[in-house]
N, C-alpha and C positions, 0 to 999 in steps of 0.2 A: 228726522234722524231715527225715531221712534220705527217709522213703518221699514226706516233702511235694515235693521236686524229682526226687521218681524219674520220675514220669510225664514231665513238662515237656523231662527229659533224651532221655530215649527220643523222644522226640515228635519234640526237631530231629536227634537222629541219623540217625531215618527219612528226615527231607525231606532232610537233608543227602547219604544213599545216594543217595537219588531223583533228585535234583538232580544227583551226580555219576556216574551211568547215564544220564540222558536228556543230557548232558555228550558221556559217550565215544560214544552209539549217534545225536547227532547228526545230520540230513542237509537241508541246505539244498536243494542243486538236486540233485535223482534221476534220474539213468540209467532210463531208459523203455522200453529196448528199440528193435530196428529199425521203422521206419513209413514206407511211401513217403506221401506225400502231395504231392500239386500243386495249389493254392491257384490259380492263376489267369496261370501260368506265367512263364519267366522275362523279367524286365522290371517286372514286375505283382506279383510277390513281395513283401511289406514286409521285407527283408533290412534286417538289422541289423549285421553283420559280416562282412567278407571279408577273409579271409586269403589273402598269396600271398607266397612266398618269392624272390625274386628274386636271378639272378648266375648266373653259371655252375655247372652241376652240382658242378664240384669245391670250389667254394666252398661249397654249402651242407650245412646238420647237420641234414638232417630235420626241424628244428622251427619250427614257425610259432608265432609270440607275438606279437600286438597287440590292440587295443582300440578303440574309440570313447567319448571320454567328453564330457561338457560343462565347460564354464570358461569365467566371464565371458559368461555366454549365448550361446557357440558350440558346435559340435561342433567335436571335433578326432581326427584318426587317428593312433594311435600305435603302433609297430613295423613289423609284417609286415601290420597295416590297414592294404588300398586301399580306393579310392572305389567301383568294384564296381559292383554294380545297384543304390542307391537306399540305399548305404547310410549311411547317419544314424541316431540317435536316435531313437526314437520315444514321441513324445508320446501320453497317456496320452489324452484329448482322441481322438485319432485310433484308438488300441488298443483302447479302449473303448466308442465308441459308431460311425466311420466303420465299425474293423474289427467290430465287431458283427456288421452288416449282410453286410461284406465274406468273411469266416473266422469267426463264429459264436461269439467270444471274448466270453462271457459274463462274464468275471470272473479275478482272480487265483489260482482255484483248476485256469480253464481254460485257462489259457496254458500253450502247449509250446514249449521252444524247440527247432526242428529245424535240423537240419544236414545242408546238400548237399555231398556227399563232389567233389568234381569235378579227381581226379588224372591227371594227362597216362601217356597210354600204359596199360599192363596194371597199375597199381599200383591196386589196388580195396582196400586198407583203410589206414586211421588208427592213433594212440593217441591215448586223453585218461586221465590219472593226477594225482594231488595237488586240493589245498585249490584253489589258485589256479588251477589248470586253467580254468574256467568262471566265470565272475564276474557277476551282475546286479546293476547298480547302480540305483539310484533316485535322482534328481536333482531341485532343482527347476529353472526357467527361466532362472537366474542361474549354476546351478552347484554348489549348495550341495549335498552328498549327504544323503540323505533316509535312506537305508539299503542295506544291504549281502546277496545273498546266493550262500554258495558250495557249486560241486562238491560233493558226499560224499566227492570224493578216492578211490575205487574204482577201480582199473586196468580198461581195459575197451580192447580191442581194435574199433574200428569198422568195418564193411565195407559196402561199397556194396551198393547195395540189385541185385535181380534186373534191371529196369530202368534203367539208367544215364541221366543226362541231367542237362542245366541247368533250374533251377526247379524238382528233384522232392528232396523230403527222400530220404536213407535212413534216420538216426538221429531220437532225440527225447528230450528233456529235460523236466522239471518241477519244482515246486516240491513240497516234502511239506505236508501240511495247517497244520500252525503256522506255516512262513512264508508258506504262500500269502495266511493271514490278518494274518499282518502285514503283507505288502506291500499286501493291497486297505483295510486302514484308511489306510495312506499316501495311497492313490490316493482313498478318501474324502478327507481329511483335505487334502491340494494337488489342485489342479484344475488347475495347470499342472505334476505330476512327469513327469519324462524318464524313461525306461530306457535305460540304455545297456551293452553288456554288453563284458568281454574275454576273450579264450579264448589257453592253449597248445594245440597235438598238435603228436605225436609220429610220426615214420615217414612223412614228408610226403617227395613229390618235388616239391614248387612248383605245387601249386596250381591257381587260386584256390577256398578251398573257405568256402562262406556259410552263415549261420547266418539264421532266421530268423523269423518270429512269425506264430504260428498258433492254433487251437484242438483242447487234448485232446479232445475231445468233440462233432463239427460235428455228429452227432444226437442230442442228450442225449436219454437215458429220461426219462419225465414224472415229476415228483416223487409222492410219494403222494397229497397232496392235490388236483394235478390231475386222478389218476384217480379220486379220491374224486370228484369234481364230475363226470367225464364219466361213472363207473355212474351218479350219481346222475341224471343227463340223461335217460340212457337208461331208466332205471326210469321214470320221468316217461312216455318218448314212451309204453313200452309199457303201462305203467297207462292210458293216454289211450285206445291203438288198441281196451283188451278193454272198455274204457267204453262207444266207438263201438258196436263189437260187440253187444254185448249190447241197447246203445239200438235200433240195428235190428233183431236178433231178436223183439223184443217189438213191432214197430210187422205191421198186415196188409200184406198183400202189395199190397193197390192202393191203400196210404196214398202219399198224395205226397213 
C-alpha cells in the first residue's frame, strides 16, 4: 500500500518544485536593452505615457509615478501623467492591424514598449526598480481589466541613447513568451481591449519623459516555412530554365 501512493506523492512534489521555481524566476515585462528607434517622429508616435514632474526644483524627489488607465469608458491620467503627445490608451483595433501597417507590430509577442529619455539639461539617465515599476494593463471599452502584466522588478540604470531627441526611444521593453501569449489570447478573445500602461523612475529631474508602442522586430526573419516555399520556387524556376535548355539543344540550328 505504501509503494501504491509512492509514485503519485513524488509526482506532485515535482510539479509542486516546478511550480514554485517558475514562481520565483517569474518575468512579466523584460528589460531589452538600449534601442534608438524613430517610428515616424515626434507628434506621429503612438505614445502611451508621459511623465513630467512638475514645481520647483526644491520641491521635487526625483520620481515620477503616474499612469493612464480606463474607467467607465474613458481615459483618465493619474499622478506625474500629462496629456503629452497623443497620449491615450491604445486600442488593440488600432495596435494591431492600423499599427501593423504603421510599426510593423505583428502581434503580442512583438510589442516593445520603448521609452524616450527626454531630461532637461546634462541629466542623460533614469532608474526603473521594483514589481510596480512598469505596469501593462489590458482593458476592455468599459474599463473592466482584462489582465495584468509587471516589470521583473530588476534595478536597471537607464541612459539616453548616443542621439538625444524628441520621438527617438533610448530604452525598450517586452513581454517574455508566456505572457506575450496570454495577452494575444485576450486580444483574440475582445476585439475592443485597451492597453493602458503606468510607470515609476527614479533619478528624474522633470521630465517629460514618453513611453511608447512599437515593434521588437520591424524586419522579421521569414519563418521556416516561408523559406521552405521560396527554395521550393526557386527549385521549380530552375528545373524549368535546364528543361528549356536542353529542349533547345536538341532542336537544328535553322528550326524555327
Amino acid at each position: 500500500m505504501r509503494n501504491l501512493f509512492k509514485g503519485p506523492l513524488l509526482g506532485a512534489a515535482a510539479m509542486l518544485i516546478v511550480g514554485l521555481a517558475g514562481t520565483s524566476a517569474r518575468a512579466d515585462i523584460i528589460y531589452l536593452g538600449q534601442r534608438v528607434v524613430q517610428p515616424s517622429g515626434q507628434g506621429v508616435v503612438p505614445t502611451v505615457l508621459t511623465l513630467q514632474e512638475n514645481g520647483p526644483d526644491h520641491q521635487r524627489d526625483g520620481v515620477e509615478s503616474g499612469a493612464v488607465i480606463r474607467k467607465n469608458g474613458h481615459d483618465q491620467l493619474i499622478g506625474d501623467a500629462k496629456p503629452g503627445v497623443n497620449s491615450k490608451t491604445i486600442s488593440t483595433t488600432v495596435l494591431f492591424s492600423d499599427l501593423k501597417n504603421n510599426a510593423g507590430i505583428s502581434g503580442a509577442s512583438n510589442l516593445g514598449i520603448f521609452l524616450d529619455i527626454v531630461e532637461p539639461g546634462n541629466d542623460n539617465f533614469l532608474t526603473i526598480e521594483g514589481r510596480t515599476s512598469l505596469v501593462l494593463t489590458a482593458y476592455d471599452n468599459q474599463g473592466t481589466v482584462l489582465g495584468q502584466f509587471f516589470y521583473s522588478g530588476e534595478f536597471h540604470q537607464l541612459n539616453v541613447a548616443s542621439t538625444p531627441g524628441g520621438g527617438k526611444s533610448d530604452q525598450v521593453f517586452g513581454l517574455d513568451s508566456v505572457q506575450a501569449a496570454q495577452l494575444q489570447a485576450l486580444i483574440n478573445a475582445h476585439p475592443d481591449l485597451r492597453l493602458g500602461l503606468s510607470a515609476t523612475l527614479g533619478s528624474t529631474a522633470g521630465g517629460p519623459d514618453q513611453f511608447f508602442f512599437g515593434s521588437l522586430n520591424p524586419n522579421p526573419v521569414p519563418e521556416p516555412a516561408t523559406l521552405l516555399l521560396f527554395g521550393t520556387g526557386l527549385t521549380g524556376i530552375a528545373a524549368g530554365l535546364r528543361k528549356r535548355r536542353r529542349g533547345s539543344a536538341g532542336k537544328p540550328k535553322d528550326a524555327p
